[in-house]
C-alpha positions in Angstrom: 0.7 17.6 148.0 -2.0 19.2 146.8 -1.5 21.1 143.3 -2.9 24.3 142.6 -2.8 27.0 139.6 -2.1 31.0 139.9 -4.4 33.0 138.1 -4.3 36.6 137.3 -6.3 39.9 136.4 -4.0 42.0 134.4 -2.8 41.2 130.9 -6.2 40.3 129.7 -7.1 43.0 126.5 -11.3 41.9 127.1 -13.0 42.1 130.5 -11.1 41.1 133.1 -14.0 39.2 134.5 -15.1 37.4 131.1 -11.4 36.0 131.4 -11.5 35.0 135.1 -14.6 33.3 134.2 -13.0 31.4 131.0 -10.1 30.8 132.8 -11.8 29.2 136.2 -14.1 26.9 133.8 -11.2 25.8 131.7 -9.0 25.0 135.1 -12.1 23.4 136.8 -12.6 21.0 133.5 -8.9 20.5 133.3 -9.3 18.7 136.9 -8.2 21.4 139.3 -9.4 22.3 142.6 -8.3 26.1 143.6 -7.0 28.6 141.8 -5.2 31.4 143.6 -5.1 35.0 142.4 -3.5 38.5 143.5 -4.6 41.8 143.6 -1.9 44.3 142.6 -3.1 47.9 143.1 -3.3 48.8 139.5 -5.8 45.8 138.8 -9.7 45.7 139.1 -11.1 44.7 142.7 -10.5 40.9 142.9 -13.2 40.0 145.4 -15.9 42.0 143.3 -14.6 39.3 140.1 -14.4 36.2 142.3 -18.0 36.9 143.5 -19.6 37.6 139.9 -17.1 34.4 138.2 -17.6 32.1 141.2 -21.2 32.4 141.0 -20.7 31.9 137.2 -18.5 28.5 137.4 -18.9 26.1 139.9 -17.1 23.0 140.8 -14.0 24.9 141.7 -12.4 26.6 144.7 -10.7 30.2 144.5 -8.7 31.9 147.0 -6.7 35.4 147.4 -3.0 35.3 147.4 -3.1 37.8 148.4 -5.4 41.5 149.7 -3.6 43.9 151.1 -4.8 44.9 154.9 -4.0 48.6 155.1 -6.2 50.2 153.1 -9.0 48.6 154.1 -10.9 48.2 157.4 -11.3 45.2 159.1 -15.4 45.5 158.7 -15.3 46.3 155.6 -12.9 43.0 154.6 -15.5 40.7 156.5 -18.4 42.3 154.8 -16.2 41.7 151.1 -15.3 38.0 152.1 -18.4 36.6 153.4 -20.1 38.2 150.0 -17.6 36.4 147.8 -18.1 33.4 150.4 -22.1 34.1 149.7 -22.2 33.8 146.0 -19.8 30.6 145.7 -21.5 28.7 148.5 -18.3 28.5 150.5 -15.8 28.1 147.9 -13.8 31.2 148.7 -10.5 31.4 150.9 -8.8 35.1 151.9 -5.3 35.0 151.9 -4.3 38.6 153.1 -1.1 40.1 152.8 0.8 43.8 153.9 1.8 44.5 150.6 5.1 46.5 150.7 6.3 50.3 152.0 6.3 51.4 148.4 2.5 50.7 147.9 1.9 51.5 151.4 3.6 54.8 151.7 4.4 55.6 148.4 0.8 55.3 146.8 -1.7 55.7 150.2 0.2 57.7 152.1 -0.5 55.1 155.0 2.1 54.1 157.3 3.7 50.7 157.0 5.1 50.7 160.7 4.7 47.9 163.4 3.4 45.2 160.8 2.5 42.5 163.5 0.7 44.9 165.9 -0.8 46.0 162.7 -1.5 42.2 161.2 -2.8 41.0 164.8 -5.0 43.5 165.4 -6.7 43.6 162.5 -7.0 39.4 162.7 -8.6 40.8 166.0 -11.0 42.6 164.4 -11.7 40.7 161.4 -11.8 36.5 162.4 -15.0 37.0 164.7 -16.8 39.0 162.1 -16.2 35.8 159.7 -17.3 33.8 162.3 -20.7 35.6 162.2 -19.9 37.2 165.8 -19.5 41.0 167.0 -15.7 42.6 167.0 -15.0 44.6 169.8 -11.2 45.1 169.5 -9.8 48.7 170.2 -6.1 48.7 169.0 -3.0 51.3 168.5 -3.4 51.1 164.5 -6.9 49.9 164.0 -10.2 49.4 166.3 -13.3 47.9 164.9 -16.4 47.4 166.9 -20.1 46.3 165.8 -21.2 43.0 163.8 -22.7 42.1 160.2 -25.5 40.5 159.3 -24.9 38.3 156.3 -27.3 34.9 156.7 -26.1 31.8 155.4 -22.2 33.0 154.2 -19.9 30.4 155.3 -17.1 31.3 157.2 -13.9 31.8 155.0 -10.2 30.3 155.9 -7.9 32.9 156.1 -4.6 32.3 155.1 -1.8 35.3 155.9 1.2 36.3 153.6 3.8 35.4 156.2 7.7 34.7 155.3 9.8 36.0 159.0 9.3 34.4 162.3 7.1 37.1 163.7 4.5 37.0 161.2 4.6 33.0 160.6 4.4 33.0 164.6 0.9 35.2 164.2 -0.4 32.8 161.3 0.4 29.8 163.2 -1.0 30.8 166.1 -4.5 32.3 164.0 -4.9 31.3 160.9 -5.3 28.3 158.7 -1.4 28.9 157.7 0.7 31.1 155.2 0.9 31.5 151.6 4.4 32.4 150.1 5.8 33.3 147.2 9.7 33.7 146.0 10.7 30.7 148.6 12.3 27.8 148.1 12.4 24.3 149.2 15.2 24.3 151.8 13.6 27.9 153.2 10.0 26.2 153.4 11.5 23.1 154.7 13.9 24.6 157.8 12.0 28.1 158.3 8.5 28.3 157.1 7.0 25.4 157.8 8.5 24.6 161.5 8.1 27.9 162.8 4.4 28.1 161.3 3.8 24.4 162.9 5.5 25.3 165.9 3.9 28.3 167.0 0.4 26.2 166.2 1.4 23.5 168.7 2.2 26.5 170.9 -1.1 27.5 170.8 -3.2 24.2 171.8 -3.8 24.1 168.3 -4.3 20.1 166.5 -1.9 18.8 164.1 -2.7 19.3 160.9 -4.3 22.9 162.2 -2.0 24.6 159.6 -0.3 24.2 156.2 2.2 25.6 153.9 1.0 27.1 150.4 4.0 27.5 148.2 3.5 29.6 144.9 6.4 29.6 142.4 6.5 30.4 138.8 7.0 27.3 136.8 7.7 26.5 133.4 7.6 22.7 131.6 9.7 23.5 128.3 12.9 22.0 126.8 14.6 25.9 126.0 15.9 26.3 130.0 18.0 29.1 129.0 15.1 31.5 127.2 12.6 30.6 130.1 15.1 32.0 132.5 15.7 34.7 130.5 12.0 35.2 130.0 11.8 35.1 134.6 14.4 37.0 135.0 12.8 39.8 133.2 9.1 39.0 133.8 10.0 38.7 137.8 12.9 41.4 138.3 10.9 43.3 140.9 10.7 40.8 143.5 14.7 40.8 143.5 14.3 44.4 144.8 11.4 44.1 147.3 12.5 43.3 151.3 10.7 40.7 151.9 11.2 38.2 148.9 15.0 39.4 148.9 15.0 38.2 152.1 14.1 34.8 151.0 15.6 34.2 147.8 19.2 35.4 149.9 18.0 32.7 152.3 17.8 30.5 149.4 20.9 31.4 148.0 19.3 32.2 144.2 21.1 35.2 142.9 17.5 36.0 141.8 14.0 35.5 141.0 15.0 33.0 137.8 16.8 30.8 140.2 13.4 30.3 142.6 11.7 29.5 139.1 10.8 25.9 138.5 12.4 25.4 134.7 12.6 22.0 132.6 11.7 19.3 131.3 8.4 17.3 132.9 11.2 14.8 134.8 13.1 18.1 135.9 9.8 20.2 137.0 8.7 16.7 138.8 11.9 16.0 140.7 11.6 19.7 141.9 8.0 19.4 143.2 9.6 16.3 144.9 11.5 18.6 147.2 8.9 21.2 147.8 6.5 18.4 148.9 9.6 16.6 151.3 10.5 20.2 152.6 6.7 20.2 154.1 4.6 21.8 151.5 0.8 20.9 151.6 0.2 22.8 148.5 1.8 23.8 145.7 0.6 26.8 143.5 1.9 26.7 139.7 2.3 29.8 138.2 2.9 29.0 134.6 5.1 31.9 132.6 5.6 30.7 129.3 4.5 33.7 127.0 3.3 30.7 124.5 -0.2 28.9 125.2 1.8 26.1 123.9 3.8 25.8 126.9 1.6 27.4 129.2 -0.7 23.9 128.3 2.6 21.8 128.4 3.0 23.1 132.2 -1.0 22.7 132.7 -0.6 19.1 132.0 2.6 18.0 134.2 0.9 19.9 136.9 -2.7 18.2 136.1 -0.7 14.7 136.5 0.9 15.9 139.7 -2.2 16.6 141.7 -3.5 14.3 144.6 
């Protein structure tokens, strides 16, 4: 199982980009390969950062987890990604997501509805664009139609934010898999991953065509009970959002602090055991403890973990 670390934009007080920067070199010379980040809708554009830092750093793979599709036409998102792709030399994958009816609706005013017409179209729209050919896809939520000229920008993997059948269904069947967040190992292991693998096999597509990304906060630290504390707190909104309720219920956690990886190096290890038996191919760490301290203590398990 591949290991992985979970970067982010906000809570820097410099540039955001000087700290994406200082953050993909010291990850790269720490001996990791990809480092995933998010775009929340408060934050500065991601894909504008990962081109500038990614030109800045090599030696080290980045990908989205995840943009959001609505408020941005499919054109426009293939133009983004094969920049980013551009300026790293291929070292880019876009994971994409839907985001949630709050951001959606609440702050766009765009609607949320039918999110797998919405998803597939714009997949329709986008993948030949990234694979250097014209769209021509006329849909009930989005169309796109026309072609890019962007020489020499490898083609991107995208990955999609998929947790229900549906969705997983559409990522097996089209892209290089999913990329979740809030699920745990019995949920990846009896939901995620067959579905995802299924609905690949479905399609003609090879073994091997798609794999499961599995992000969870983690925490290597002998205090259990103040690093739950400390995810309970720093992760109460997923609790309340649909879709990672969904799966932590699946899961049976009561909430976010239960999907948490919290211990001791023997505990965190056992626990990457079982993501990596329940089908995960790789494993994104997103390390919480407020102390650099521990955030190096979880650096290092995770550094030893990698393959």
């Amino acid at each position: 199982m591949q290991i992985s670390m979970f970067g982010q934009l906000s809570g820097s007080d410099g540039s955001p980009i000087d700290a994406t920067i200082a953050n993909l070199t010291t990850l790269r010379d720490e001996g990791f390969r990809r480092v995933w980040m998010s775009q929340l809708p408060y934050e500065p554009d991601l894909l504008t950062i990962l081109a500038v830092a990614l030109r800045e750093v090599d030696g080290i793979e980045a990908a989205s987890g995840v943009v959001p599709i609505q408020n941005q036409h499919p054109m426009q998102m293939a133009q983004r990604a094969l920049t980013v792709s551009l300026a790293s030399g291929g070292r880019f994958t876009l994971g994409l997501g839907m985001t949630h009816a709050a951001v959606t609706e609440g702050m766009w005013g765009i609607p949320w509805d039918r999110p797998v017409r919405r998803l597939n179209e714009y997949l329709d729209g986008l993948l030949p664009l990234l694979a250097g050919e014209p769209a021509d896809a006329t849909g009930e939520t989005v169309t796109t139609r026309g072609a890019l000229l962007i020489p020499g920008a490898p083609r991107p993997e995208v990955y999609i934010a998929a947790l229900g059948p549906q969705m997983l269904r559409l990522a097996g069947r089209r892209t290089a898999g999913t990329c979740t967040w809030m699920t745990g190992p019995a949920t990846l292991g009896a939901h995620v991953g067959p579905t995802l693998r299924q609905a690949a096999a479905d399609a003609g597509r090879p073994d091997g065509s798609v794999r499961v990304v599995a992000a969870l906060p983690v925490a290597v630290t002998d205090d259990v009970d103040a690093a739950r504390r400390q995810a309970a707190e720093q992760f109460a909104m997923y609790g309340t959002l649909p879709s990672y309720r969904a799966m932590l219920d699946r899961e049976g956690y009561a909430g976010p602090e239960d999907a948490a990886i919290i211990g001791d190096e023997q505990t965190v290890s056992q626990r990457l055991d079982e993501l990596a038996a329940a089908g995960v191919d790789e494993f994104v760490g997103a390390p919480f403890d407020p102390s650099a301290e521990g955030r190096g203590r979880t650096r290092s398990l995770m550094r030893s973990r990698e393959s």
